[in-house]
PyMOL Python script that loads the backbone (N, CA, C, O; Angstrom):
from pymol import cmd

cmd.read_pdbstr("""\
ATOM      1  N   UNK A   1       0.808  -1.211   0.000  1.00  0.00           N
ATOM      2  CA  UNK A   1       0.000   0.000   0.000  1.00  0.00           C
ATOM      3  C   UNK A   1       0.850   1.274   0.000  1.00  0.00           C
ATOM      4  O   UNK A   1       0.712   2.212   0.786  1.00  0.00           O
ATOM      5  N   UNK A   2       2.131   1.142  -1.408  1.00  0.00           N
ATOM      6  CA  UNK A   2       2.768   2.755  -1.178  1.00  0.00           C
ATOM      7  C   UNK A   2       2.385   3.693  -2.369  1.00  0.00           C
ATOM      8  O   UNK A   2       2.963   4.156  -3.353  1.00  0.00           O
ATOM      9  N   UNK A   3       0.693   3.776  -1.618  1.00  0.00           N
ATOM     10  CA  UNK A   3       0.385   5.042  -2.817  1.00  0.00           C
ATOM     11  C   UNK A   3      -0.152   6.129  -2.249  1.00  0.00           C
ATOM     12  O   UNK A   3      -0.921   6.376  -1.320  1.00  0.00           O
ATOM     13  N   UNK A   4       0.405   6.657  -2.987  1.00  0.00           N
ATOM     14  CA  UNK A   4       0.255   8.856  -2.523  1.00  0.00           C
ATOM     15  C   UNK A   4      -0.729   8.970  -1.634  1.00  0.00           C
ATOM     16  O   UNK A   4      -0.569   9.627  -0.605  1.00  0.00           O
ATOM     17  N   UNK A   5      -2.394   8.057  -2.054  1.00  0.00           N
ATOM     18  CA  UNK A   5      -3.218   8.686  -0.800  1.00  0.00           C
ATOM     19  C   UNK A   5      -3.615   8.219   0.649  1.00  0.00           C
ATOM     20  O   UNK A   5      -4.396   8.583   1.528  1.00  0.00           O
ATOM     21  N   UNK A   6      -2.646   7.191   0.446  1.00  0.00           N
ATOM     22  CA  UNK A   6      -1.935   6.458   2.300  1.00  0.00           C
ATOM     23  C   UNK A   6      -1.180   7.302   2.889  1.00  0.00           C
ATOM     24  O   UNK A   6      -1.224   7.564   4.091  1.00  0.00           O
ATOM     25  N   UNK A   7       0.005   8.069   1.588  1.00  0.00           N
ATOM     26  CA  UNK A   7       0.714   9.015   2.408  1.00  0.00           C
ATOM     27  C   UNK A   7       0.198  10.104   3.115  1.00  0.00           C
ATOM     28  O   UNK A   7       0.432  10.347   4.299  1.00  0.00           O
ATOM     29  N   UNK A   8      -0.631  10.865   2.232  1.00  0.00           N
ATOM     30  CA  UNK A   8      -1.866  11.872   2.362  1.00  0.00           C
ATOM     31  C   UNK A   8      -2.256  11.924   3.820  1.00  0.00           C
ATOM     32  O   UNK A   8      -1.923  12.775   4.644  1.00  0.00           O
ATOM     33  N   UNK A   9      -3.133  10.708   4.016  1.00  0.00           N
ATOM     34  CA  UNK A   9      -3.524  10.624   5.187  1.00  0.00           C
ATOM     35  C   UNK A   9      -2.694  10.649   6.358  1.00  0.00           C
ATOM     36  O   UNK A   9      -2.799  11.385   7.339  1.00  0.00           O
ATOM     37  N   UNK A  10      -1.846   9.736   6.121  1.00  0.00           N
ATOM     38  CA  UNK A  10      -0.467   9.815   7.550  1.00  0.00           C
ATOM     39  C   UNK A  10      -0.336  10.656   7.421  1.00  0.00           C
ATOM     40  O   UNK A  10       0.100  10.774   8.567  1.00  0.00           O
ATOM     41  N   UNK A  11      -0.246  11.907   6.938  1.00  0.00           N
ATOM     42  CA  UNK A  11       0.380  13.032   7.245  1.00  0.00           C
ATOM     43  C   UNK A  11      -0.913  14.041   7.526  1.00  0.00           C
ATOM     44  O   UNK A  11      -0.838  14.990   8.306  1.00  0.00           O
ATOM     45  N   UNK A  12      -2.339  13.630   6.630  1.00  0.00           N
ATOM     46  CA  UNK A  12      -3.463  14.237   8.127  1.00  0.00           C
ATOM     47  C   UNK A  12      -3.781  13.633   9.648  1.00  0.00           C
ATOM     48  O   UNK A  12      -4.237  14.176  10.654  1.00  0.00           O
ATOM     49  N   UNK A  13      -3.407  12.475   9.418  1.00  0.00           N
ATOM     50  CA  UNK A  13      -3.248  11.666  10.759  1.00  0.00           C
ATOM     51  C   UNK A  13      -2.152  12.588  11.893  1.00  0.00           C
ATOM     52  O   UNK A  13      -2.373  12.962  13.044  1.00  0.00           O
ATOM     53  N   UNK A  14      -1.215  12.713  11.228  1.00  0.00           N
ATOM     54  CA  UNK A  14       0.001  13.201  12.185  1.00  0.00           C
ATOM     55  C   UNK A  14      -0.321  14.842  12.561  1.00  0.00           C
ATOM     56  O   UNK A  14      -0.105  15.390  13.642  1.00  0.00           O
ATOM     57  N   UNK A  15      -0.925  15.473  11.287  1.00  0.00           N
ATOM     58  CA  UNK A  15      -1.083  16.975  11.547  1.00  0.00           C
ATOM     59  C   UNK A  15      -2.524  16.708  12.868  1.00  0.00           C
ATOM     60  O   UNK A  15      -2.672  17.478  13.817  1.00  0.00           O
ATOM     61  N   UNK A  16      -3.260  15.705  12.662  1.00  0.00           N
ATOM     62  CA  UNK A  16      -3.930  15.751  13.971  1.00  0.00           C
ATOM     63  C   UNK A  16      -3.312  15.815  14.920  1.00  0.00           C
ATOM     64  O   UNK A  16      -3.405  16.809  15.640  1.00  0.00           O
ATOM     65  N   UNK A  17      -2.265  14.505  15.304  1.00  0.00           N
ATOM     66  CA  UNK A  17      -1.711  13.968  16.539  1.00  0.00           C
ATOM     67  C   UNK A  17      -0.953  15.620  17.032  1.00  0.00           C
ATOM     68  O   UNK A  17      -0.911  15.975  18.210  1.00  0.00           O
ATOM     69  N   UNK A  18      -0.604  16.158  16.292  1.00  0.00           N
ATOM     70  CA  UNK A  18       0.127  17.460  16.131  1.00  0.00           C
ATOM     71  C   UNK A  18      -0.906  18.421  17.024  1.00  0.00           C
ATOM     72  O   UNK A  18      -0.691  18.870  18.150  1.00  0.00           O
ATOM     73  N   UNK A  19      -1.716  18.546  16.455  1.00  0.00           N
ATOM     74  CA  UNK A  19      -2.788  19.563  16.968  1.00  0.00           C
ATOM     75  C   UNK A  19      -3.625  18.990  18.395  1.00  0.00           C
ATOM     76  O   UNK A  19      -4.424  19.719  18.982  1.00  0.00           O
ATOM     77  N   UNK A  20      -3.311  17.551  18.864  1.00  0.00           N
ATOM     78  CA  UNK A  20      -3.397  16.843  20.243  1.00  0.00           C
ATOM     79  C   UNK A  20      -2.092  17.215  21.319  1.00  0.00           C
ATOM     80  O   UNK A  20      -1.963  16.794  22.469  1.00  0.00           O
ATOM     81  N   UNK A  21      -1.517  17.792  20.849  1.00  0.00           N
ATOM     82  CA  UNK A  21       0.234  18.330  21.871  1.00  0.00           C
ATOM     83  C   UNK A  21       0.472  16.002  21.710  1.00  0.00           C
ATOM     84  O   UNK A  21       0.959  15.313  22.606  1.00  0.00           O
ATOM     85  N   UNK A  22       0.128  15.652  20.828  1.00  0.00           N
ATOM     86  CA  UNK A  22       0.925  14.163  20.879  1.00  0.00           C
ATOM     87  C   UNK A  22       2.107  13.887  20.155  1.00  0.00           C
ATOM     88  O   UNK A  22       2.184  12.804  19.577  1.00  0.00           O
ATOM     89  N   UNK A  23       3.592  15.173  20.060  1.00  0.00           N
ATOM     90  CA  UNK A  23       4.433  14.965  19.022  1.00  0.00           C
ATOM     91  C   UNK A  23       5.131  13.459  18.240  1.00  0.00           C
ATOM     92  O   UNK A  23       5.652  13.243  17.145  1.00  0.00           O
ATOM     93  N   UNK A  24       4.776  12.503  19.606  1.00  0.00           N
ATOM     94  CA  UNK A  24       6.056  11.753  19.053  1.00  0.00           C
ATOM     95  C   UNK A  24       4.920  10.626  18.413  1.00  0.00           C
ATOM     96  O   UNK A  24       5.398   9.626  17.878  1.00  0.00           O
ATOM     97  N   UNK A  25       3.557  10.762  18.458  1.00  0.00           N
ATOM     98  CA  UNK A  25       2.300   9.949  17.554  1.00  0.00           C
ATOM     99  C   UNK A  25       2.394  10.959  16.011  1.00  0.00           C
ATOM    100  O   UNK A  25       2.170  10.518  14.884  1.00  0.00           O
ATOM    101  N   UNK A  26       2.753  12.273  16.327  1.00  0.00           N
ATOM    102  CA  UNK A  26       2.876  12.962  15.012  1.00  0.00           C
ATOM    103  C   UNK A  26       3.981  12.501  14.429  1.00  0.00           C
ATOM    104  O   UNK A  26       3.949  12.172  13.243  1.00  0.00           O
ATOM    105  N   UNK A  27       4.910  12.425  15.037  1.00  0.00           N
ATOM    106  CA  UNK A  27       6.193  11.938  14.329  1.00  0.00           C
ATOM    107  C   UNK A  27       5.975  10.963  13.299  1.00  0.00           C
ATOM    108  O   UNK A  27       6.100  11.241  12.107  1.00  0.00           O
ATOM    109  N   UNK A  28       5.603   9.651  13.792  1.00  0.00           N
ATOM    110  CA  UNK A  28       5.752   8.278  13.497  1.00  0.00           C
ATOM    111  C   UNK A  28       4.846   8.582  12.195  1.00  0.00           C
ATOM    112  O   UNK A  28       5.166   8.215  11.065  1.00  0.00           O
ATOM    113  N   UNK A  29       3.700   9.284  12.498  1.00  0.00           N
ATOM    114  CA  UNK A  29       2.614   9.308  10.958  1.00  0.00           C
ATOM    115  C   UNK A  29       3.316  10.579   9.771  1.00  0.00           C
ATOM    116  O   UNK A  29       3.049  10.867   8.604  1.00  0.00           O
ATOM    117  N   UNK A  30       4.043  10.958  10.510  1.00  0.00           N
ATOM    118  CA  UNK A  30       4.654  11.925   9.651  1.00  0.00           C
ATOM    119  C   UNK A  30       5.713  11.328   8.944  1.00  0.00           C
ATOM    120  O   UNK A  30       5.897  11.686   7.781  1.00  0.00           O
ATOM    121  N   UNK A  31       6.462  10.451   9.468  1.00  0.00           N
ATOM    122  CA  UNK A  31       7.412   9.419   8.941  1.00  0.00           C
ATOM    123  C   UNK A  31       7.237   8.515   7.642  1.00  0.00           C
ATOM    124  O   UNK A  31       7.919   8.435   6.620  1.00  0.00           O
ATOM    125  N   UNK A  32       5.826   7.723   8.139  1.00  0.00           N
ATOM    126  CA  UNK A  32       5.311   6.630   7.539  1.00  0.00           C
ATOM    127  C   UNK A  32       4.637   7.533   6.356  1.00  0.00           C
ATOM    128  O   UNK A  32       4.195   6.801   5.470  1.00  0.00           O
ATOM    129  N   UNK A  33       4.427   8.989   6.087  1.00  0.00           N
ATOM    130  CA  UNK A  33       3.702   9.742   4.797  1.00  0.00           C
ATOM    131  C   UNK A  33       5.042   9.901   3.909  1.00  0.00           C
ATOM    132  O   UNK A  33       4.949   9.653   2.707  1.00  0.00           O
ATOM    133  N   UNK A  34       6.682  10.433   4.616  1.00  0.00           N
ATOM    134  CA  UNK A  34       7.417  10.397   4.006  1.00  0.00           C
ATOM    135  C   UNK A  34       8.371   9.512   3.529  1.00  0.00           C
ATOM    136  O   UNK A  34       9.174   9.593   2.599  1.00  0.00           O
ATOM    137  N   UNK A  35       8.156   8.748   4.253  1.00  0.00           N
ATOM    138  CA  UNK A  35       8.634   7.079   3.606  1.00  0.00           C
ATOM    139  C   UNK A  35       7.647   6.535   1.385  1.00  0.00           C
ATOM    140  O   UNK A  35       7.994   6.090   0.291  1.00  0.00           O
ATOM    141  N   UNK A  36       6.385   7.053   2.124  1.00  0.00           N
ATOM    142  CA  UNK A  36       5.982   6.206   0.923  1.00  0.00           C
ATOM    143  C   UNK A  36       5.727   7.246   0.017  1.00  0.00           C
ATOM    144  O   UNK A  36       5.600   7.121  -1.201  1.00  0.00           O
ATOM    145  N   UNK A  37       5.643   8.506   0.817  1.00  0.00           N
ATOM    146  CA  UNK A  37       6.030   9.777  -0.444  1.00  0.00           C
ATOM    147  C   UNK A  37       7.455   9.610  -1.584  1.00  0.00           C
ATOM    148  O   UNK A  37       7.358   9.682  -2.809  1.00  0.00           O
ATOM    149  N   UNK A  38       8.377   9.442  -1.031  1.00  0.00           N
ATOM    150  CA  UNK A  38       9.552   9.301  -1.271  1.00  0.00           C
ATOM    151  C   UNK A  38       9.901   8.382  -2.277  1.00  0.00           C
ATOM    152  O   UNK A  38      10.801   8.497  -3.109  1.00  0.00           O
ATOM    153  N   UNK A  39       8.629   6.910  -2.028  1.00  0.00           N
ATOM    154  CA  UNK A  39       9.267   6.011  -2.995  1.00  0.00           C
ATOM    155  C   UNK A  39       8.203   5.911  -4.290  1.00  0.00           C
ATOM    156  O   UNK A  39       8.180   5.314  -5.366  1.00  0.00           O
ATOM    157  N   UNK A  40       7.422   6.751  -3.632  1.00  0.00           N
ATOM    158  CA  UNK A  40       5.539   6.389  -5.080  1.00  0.00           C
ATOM    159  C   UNK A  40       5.581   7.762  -5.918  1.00  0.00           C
ATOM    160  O   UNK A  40       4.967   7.686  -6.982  1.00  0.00           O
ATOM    161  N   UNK A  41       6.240   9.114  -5.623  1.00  0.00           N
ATOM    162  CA  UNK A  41       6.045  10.392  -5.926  1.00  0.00           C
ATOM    163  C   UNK A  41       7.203  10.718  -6.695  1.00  0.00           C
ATOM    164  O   UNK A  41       8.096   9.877  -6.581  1.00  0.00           O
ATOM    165  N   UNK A  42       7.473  11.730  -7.481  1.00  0.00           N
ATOM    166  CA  UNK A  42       8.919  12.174  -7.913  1.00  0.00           C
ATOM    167  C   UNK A  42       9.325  13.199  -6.632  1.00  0.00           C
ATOM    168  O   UNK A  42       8.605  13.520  -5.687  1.00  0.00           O
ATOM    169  N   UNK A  43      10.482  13.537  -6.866  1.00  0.00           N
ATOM    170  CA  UNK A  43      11.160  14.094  -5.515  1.00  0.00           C
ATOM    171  C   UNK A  43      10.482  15.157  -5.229  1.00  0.00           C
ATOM    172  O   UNK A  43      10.341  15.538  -4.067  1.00  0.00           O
ATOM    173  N   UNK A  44       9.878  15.893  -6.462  1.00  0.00           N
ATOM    174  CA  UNK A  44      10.036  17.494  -6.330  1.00  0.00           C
ATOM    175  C   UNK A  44       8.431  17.676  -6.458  1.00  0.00           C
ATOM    176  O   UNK A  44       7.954  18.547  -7.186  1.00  0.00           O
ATOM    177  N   UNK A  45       7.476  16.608  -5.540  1.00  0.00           N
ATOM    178  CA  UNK A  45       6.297  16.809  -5.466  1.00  0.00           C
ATOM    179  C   UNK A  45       5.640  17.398  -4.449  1.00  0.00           C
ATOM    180  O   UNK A  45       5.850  17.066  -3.282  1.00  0.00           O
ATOM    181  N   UNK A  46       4.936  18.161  -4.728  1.00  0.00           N
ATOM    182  CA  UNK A  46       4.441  18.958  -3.464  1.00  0.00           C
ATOM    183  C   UNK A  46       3.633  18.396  -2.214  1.00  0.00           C
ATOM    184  O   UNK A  46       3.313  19.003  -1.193  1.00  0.00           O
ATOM    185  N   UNK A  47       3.383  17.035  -2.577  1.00  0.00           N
ATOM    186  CA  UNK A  47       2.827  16.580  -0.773  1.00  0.00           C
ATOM    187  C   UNK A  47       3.858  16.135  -0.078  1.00  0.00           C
ATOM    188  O   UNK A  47       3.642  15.825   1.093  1.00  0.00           O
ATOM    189  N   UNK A  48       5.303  15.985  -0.659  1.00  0.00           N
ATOM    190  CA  UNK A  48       6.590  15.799  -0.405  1.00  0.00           C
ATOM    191  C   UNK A  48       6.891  17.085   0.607  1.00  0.00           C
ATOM    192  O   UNK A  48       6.991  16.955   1.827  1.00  0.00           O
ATOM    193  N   UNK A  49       7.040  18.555  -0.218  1.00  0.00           N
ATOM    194  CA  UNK A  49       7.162  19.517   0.295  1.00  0.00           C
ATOM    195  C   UNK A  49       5.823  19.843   2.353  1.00  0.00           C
ATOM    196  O   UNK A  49       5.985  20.333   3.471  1.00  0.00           O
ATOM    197  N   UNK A  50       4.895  19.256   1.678  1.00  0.00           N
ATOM    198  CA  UNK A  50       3.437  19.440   2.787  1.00  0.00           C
ATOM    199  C   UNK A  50       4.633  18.336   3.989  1.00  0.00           C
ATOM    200  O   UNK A  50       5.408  18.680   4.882  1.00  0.00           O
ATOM    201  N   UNK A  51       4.457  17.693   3.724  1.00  0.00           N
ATOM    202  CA  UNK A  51       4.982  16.326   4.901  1.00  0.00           C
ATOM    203  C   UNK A  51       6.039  17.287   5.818  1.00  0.00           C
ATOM    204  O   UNK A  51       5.972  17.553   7.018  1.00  0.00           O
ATOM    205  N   UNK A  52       7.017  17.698   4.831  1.00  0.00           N
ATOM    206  CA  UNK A  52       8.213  18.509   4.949  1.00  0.00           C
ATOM    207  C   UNK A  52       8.059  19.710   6.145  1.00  0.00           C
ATOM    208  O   UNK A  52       8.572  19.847   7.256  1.00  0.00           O
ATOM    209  N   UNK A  53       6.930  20.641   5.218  1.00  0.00           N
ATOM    210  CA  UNK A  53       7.140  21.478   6.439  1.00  0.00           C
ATOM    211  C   UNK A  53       5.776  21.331   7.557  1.00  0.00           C
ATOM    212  O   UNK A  53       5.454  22.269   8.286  1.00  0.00           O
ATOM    213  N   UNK A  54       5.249  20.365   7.552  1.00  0.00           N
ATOM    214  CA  UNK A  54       3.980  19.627   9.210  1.00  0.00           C
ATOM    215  C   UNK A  54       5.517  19.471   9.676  1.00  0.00           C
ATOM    216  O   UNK A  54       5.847  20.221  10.595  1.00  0.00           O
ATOM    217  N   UNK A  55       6.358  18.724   9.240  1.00  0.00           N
ATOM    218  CA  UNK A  55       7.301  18.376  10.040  1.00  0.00           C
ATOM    219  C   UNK A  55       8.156  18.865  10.976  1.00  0.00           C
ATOM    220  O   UNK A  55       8.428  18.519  12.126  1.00  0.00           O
ATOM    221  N   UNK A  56       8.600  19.913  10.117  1.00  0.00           N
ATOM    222  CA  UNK A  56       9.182  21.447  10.697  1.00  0.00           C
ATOM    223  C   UNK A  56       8.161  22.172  11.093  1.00  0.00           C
ATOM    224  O   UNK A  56       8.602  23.321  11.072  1.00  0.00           O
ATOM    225  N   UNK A  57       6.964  22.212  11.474  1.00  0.00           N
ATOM    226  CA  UNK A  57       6.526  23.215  11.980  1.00  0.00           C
ATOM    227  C   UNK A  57       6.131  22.421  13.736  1.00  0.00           C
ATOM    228  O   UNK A  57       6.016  23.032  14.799  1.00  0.00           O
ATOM    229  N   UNK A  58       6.006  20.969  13.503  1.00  0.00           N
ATOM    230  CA  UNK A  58       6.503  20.553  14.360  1.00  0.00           C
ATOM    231  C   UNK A  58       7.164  20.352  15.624  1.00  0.00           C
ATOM    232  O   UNK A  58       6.635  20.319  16.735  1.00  0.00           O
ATOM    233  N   UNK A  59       8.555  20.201  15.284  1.00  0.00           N
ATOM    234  CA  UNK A  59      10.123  20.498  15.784  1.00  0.00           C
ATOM    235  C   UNK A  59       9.759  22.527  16.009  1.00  0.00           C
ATOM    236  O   UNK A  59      10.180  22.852  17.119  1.00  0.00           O
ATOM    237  N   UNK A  60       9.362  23.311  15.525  1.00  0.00           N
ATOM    238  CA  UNK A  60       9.352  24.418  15.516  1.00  0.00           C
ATOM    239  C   UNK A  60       8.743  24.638  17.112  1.00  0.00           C
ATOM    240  O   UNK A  60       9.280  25.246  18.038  1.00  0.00           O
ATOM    241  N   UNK A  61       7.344  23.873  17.090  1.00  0.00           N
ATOM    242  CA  UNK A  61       7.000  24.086  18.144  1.00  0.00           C
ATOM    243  C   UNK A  61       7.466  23.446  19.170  1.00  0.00           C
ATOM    244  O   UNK A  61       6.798  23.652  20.183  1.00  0.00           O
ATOM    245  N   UNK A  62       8.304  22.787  19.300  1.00  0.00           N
ATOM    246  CA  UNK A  62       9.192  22.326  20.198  1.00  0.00           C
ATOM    247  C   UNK A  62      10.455  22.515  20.528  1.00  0.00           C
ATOM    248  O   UNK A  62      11.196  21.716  21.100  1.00  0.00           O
ATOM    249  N   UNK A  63      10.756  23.874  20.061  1.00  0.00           N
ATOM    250  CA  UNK A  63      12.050  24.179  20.443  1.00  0.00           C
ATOM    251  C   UNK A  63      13.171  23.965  18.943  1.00  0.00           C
ATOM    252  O   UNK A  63      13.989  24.835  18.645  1.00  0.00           O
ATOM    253  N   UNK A  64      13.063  23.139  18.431  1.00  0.00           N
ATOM    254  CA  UNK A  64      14.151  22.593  17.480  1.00  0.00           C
ATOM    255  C   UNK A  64      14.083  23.442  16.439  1.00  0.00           C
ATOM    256  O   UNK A  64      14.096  23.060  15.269  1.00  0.00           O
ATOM    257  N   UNK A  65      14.028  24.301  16.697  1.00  0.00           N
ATOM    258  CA  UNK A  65      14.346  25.293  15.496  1.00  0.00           C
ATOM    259  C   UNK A  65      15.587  25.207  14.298  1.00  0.00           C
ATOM    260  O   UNK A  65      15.288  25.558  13.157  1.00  0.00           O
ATOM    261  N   UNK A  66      16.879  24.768  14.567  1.00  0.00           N
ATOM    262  CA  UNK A  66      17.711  24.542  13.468  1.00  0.00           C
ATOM    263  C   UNK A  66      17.103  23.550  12.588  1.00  0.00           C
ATOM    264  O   UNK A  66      17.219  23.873  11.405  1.00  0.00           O
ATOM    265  N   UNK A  67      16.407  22.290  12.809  1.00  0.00           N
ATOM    266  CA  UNK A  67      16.165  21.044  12.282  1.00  0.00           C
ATOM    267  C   UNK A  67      14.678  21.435  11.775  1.00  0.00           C
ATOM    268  O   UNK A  67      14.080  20.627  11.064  1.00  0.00           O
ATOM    269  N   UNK A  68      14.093  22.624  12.118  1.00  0.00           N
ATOM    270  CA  UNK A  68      12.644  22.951  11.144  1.00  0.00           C
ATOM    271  C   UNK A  68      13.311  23.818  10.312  1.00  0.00           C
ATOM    272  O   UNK A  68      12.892  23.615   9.173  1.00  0.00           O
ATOM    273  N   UNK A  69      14.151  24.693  10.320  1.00  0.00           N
ATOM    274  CA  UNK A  69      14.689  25.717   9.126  1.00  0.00           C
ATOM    275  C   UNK A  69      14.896  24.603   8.325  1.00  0.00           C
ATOM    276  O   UNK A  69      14.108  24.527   7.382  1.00  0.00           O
ATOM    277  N   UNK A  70      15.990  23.424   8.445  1.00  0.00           N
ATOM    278  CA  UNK A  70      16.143  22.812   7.396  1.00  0.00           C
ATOM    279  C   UNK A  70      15.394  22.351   6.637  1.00  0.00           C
ATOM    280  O   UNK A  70      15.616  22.368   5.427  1.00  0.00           O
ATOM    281  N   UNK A  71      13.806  21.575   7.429  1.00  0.00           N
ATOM    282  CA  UNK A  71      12.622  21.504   6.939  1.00  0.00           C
ATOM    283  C   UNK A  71      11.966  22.265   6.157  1.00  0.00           C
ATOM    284  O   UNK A  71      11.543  21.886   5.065  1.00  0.00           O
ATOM    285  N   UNK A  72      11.795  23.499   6.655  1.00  0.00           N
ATOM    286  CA  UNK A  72      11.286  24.530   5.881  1.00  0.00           C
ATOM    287  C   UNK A  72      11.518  24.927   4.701  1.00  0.00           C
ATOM    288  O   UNK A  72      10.707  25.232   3.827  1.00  0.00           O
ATOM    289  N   UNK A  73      12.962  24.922   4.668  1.00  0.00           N
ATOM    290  CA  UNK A  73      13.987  25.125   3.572  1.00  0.00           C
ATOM    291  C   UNK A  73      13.848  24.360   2.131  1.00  0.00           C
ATOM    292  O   UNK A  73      13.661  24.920   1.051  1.00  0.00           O
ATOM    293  N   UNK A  74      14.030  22.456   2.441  1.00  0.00           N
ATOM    294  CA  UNK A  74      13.696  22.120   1.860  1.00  0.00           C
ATOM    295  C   UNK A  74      11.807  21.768   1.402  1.00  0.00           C
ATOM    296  O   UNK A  74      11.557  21.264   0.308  1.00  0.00           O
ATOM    297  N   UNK A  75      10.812  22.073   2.270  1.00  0.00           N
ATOM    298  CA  UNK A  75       9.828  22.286   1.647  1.00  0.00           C
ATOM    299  C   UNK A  75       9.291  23.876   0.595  1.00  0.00           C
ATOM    300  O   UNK A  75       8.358  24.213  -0.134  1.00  0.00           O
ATOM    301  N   UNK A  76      10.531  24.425   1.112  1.00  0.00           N
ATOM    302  CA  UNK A  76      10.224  25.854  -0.177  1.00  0.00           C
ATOM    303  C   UNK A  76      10.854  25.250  -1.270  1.00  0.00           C
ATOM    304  O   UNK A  76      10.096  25.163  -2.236  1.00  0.00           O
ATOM    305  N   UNK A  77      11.883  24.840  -1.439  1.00  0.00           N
ATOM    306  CA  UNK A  77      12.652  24.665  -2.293  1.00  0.00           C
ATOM    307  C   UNK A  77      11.509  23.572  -3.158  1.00  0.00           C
ATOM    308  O   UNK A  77      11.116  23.881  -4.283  1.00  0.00           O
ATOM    309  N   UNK A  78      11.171  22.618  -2.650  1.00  0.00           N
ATOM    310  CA  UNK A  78      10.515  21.833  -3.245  1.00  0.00           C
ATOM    311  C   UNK A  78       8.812  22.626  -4.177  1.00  0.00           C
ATOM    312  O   UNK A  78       8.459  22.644  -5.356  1.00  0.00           O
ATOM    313  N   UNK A  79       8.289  23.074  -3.096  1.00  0.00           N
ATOM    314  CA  UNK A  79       7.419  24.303  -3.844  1.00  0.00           C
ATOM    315  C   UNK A  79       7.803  25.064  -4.865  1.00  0.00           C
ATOM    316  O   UNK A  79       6.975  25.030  -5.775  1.00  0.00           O
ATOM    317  N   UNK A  80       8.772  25.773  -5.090  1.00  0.00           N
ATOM    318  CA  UNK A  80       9.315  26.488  -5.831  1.00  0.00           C
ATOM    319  C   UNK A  80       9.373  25.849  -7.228  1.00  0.00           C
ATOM    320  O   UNK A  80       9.042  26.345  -8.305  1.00  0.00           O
ATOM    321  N   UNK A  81       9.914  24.527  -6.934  1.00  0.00           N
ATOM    322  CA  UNK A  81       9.840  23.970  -8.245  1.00  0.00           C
ATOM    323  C   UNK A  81       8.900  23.382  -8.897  1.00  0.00           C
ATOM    324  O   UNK A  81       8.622  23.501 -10.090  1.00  0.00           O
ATOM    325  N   UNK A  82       8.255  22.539  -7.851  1.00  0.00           N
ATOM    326  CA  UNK A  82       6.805  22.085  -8.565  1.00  0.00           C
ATOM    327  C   UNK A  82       5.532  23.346  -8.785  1.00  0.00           C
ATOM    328  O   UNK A  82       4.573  23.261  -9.552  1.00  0.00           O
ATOM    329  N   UNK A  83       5.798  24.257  -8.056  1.00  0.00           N
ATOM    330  CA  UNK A  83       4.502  25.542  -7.978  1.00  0.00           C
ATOM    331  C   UNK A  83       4.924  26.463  -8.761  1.00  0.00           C
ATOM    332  O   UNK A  83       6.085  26.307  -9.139  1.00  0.00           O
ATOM    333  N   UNK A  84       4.241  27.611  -9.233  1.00  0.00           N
ATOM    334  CA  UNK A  84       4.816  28.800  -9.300  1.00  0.00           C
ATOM    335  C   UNK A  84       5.395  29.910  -8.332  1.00  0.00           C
ATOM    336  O   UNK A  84       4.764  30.236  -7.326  1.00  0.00           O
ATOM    337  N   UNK A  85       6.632  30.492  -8.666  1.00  0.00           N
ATOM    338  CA  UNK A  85       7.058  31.235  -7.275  1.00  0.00           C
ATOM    339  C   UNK A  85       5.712  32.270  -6.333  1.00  0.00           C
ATOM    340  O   UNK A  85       5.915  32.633  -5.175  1.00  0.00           O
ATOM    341  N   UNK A  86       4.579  32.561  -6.991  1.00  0.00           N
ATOM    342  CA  UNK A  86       3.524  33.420  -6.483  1.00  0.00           C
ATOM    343  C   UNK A  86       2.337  32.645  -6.069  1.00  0.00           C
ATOM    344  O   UNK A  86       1.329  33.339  -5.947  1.00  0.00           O
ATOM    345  N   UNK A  87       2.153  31.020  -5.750  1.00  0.00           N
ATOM    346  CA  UNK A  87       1.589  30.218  -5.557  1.00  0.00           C
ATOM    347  C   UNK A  87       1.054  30.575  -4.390  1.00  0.00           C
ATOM    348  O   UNK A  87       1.904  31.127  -3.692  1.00  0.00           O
ATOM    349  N   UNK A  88       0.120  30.506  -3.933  1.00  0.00           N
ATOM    350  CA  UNK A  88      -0.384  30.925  -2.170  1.00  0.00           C
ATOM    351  C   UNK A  88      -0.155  30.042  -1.489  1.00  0.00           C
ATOM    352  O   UNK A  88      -0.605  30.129  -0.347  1.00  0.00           O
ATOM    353  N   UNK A  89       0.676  28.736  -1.874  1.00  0.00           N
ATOM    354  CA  UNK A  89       1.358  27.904  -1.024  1.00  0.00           C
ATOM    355  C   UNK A  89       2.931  28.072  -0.760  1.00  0.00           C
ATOM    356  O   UNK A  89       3.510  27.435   0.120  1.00  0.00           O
ATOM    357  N   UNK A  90       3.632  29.088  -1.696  1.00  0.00           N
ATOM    358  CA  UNK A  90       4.635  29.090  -1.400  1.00  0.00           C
ATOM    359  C   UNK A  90       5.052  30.332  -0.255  1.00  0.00           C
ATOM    360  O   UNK A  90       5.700  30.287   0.791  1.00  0.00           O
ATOM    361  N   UNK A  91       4.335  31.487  -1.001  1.00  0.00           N
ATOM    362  CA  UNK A  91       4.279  32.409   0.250  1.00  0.00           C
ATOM    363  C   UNK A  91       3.914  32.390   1.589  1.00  0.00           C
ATOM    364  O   UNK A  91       4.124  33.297   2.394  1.00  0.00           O
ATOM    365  N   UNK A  92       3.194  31.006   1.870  1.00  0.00           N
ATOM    366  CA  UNK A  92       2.976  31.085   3.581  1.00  0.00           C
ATOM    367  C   UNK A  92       3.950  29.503   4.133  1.00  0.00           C
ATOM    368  O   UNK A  92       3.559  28.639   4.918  1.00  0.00           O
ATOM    369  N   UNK A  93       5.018  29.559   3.536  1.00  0.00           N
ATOM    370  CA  UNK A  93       6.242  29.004   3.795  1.00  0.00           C
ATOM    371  C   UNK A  93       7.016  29.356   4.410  1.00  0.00           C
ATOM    372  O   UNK A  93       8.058  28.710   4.520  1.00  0.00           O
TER     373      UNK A  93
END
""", "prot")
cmd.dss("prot")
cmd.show_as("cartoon", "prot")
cmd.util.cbc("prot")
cmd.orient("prot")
């Protein structure tokens, strides 16, 4: 079952667990979206980028701020290429 809308969900699953203060239940579903993102999607797909920054925003709220910039980073970067730079998904990146 490694198709895009299993990943989808783990990663609304996790943005729940997220919005429960349950980080490390967000983690694991956030994991299991970028695991099968990674192997069913091309790199530079934008639920790639979504996984990316739930992830970092995450770690953000927990202090880990160096390890969500990197997140962040690479979910713009990934936007950028699959979106247009004026996309209303890239600007609230």
């Amino acid at each position: 079952p490694n198709h895009p809308d299993i990943a989808w969900t783990y990663n609304n699953i996790g943005a729940n667990y997220d919005g429960y203060s349950d980080p490390t239940k967000a983690v694991e579903y956030f994991d299991k979206a970028l695991e099968i993102e990674l192997s069913s999607v091309p790199s530079n797909h934008p639920n790639i980028a979504a996984t990316y920054n739930n992830m970092a925003s995450l770690l953000h709220e927990n202090g880990n701020f160096e390890e969500a910039l990197m997140l962040y980073e690479k979910a713009l970067e990934i936007w950028l290429i699959a979106l247009s730079p004026d996309h209303p998904q890239v600007a609230v990146c």
